[in-house]
C-alpha positions as CSV (number, residue, x, y, z in Angstrom):
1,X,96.1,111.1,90.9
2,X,96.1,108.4,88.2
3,X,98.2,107.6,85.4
4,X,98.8,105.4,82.4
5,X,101.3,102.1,83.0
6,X,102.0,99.4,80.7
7,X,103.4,96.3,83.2
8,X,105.5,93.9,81.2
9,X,106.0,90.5,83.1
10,X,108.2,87.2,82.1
11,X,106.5,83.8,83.7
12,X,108.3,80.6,84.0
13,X,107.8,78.4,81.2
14,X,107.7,75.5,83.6
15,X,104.2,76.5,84.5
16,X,101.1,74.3,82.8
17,X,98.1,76.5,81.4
18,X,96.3,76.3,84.5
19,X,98.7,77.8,86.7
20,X,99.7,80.7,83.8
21,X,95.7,82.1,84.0
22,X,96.0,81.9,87.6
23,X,98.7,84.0,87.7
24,X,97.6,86.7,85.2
25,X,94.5,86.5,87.3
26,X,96.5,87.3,90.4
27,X,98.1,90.1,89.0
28,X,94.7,91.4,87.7
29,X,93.1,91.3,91.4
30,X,95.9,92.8,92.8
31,X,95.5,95.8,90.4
32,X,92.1,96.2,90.7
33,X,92.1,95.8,94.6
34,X,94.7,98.6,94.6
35,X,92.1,100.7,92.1
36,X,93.6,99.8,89.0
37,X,91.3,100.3,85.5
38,X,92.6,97.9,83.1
39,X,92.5,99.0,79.5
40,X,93.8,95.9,78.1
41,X,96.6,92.7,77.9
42,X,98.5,91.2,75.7
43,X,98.8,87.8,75.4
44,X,103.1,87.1,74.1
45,X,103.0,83.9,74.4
46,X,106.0,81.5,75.4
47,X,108.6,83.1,73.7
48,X,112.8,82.6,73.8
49,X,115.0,84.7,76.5
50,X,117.6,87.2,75.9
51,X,120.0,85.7,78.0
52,X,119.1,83.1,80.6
53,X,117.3,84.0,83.9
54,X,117.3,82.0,86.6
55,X,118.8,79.2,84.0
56,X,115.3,79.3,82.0
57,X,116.1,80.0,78.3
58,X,112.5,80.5,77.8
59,X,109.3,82.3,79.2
60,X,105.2,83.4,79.3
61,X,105.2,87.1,78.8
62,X,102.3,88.9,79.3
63,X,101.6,93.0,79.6
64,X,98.6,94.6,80.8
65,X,97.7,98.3,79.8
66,X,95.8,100.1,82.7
67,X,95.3,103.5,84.5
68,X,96.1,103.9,88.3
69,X,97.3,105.5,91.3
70,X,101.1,104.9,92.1
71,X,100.4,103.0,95.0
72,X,98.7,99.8,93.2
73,X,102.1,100.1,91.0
74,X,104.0,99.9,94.4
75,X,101.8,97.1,95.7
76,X,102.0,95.1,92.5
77,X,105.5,95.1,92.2
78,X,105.6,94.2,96.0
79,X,103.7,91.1,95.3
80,X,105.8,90.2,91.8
81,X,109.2,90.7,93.7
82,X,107.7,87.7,96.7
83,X,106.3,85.2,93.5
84,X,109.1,82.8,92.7
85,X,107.1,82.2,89.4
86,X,107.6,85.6,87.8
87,X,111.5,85.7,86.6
88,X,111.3,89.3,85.3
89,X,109.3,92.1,85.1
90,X,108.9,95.8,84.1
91,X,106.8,98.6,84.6
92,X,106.5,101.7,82.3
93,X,104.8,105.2,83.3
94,X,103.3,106.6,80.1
95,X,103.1,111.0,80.9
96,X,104.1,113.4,78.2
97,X,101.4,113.4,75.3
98,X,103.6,111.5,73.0
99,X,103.8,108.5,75.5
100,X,100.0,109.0,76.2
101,X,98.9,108.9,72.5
102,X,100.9,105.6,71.9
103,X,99.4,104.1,74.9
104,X,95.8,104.5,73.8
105,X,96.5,103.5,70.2
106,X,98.4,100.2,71.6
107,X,95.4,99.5,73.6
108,X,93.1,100.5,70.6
109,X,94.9,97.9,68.7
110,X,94.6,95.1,71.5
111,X,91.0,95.8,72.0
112,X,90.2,95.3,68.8
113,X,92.1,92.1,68.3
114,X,90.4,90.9,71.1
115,X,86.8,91.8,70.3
116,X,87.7,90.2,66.2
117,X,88.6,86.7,68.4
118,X,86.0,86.8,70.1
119,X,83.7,87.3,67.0
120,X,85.4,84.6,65.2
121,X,84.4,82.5,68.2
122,X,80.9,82.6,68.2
123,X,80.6,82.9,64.5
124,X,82.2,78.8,64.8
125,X,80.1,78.2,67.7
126,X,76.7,79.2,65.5
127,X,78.6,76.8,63.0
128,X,78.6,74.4,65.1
């Protein structure tokens, strides 16, 4: 049986561009391997700590949205807990209705951000 997750995870902030999309494109393979539909992610940013982890002050957070079985959560946390380069993480299991209608409007919003980006994009690149 599927259900809805958010996955909330903290990068190092020593990492260079290249090395951040490779990461959030590990984690995305691993979900989808495990049979993982991704609704959306959210791009935080490098943004300041809490408290210091691992005596980083800073960090890349990232969340994807997505619906799956519990084993791809099981697997992806597996594979998070063995990376040195994520510092922290979190997972969240969205069930009553409540939880359920907030996930799809977060996602709604994302989405929707995304697809406005990507229409500014090609509107400069017609410019161009």
């Amino acid at each position: 049986m599927t259900k809805h997750y958010e996955l909330l995870f903290v990068l190092k902030p020593t990492l260079v561009e290249e090395e951040l999309q490779a990461k959030i494109g590990f984690l995305k393979e691993i979900l989808e391997k495990n049979g993982a539909q991704i609704a959306a992610f959210q791009d935080m940013g490098t943004r300041k700590l809490a408290y210091k982890v691992q005596k980083f002050e800073r960090g890349y957070y990232g969340v994807f949205y997505f619906v799956a079985p519990t084993s791809a959560i099981l697997e992806v946390e597996r594979n998070i807990r063995i990376n040195e380069d994520f510092i922290k993480f979190m997972s969240v299991k969205y069930e009553n209705k409540k939880e359920l209608a907030h996930w799809n409007k977060t996602v709604e919003k994302y989405n929707k951000k995304v697809e406005t980006a990507q229409e500014v994009a090609s509107t400069e690149a017609t410019e161009a």
